[in-house]
C-alpha positions in Angstrom: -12.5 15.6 9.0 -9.8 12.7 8.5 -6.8 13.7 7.2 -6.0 12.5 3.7 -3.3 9.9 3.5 -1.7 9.5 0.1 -1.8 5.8 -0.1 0.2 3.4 -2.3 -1.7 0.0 -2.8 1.3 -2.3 -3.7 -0.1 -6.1 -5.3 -4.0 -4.5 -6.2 -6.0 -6.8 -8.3 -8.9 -6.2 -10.5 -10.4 -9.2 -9.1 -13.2 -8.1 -6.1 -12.5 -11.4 -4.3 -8.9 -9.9 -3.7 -8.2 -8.1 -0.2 -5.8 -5.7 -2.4 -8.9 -4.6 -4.7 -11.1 -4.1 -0.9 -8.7 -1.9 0.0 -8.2 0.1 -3.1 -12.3 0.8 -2.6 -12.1 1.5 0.7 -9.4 3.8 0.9 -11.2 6.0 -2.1 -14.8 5.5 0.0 -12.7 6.9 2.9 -11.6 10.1 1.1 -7.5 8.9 0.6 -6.1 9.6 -2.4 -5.0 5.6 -3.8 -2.0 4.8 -5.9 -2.2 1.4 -7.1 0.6 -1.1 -8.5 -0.1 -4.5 -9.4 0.7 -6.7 -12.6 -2.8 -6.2 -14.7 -3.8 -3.4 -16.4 -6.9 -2.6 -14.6 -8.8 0.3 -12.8 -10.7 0.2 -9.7 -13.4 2.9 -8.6 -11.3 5.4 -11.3 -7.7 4.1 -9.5 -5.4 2.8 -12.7 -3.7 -0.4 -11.3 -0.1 1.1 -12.7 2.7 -1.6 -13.9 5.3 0.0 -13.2 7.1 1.8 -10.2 5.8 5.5 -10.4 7.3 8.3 -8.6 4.8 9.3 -6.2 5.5 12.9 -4.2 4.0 13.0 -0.7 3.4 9.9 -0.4 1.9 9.0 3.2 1.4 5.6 3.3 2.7 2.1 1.7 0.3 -0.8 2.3 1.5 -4.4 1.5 -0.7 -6.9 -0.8 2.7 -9.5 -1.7 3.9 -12.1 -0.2 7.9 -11.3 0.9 9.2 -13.6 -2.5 7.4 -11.0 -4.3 8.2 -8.0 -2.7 11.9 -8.0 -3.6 11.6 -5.8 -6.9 10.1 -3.1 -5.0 11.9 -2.6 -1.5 14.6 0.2 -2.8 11.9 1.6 -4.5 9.5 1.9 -1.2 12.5 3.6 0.9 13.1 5.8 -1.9 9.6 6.9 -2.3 9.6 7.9 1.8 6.7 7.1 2.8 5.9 8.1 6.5 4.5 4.2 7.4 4.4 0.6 5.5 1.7 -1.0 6.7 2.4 -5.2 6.0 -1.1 -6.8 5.5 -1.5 -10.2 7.0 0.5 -12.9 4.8 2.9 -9.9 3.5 5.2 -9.3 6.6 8.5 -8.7 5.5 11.8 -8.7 7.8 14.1 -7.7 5.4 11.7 -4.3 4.3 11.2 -3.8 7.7 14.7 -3.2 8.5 15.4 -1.1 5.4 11.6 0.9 6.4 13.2 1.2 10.4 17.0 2.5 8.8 15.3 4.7 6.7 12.8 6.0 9.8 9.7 4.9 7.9 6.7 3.5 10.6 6.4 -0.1 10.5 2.8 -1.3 11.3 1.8 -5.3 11.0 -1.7 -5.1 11.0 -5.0 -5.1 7.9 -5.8 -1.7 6.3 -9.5 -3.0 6.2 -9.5 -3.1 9.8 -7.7 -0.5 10.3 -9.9 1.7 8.3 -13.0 0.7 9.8 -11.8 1.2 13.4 -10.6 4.9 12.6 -6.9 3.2 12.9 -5.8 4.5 9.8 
């Protein structure tokens, strides 16, 4: 049995042609609970996309769906959160969160949930 992974979804989309909204599915086909923040009010397979920054206890893992411009809102809030791992999707690898992540002894993986999912990476 895989372990469940609290995962935050940070840049989900309602649309399906979005990587972000993949993922959001995926992780709920693969049994993780999915916390999703994005700028529409949406829901995806009975995840709310949430607007705001949500405190979120036990929080395993963050995985990236912004570009580094957009990020810049939410880095504080991600090391205060403490997750154990930020996971920066292809496009969303940020230096400056990855130093914070490293300081605060969060796991910094450059690499796509999707794949990691389906290659029991996650």
């Amino acid at each position: 049995m895989m372990e469940n992974k609290k995962t935050l979804v940070i840049g989900a989309s309602p649309s399906p042609m979005r990587y972000a909204y993949k993922a959001v599915k995926r992780l709920v086909s693969y049994g993780h609970d999915v916390v999703a923040i994005g700028k529409l009010d949406a829901e995806i397979d009975g995840v709310k996309i949430n607007r705001e920054m949500i405190d979120i206890p036990d929080l395993h893992t963050v995985t990236m769906y912004l570009n580094p411009e957009k990020q810049e809102p939410y880095l504080d809030y991600i090391i205060e959160l403490k997750p154990r791992r930020v996971i920066f999707n292809p496009g969303s690898f940020n230096p400056k969160l990855e130093k914070m992540a490293k300081l605060a002894g969060i796991l910094v993986v450059e690499d796509c949930t999707l794949v990691m999912l389906d290659t029991d990476d996650y």
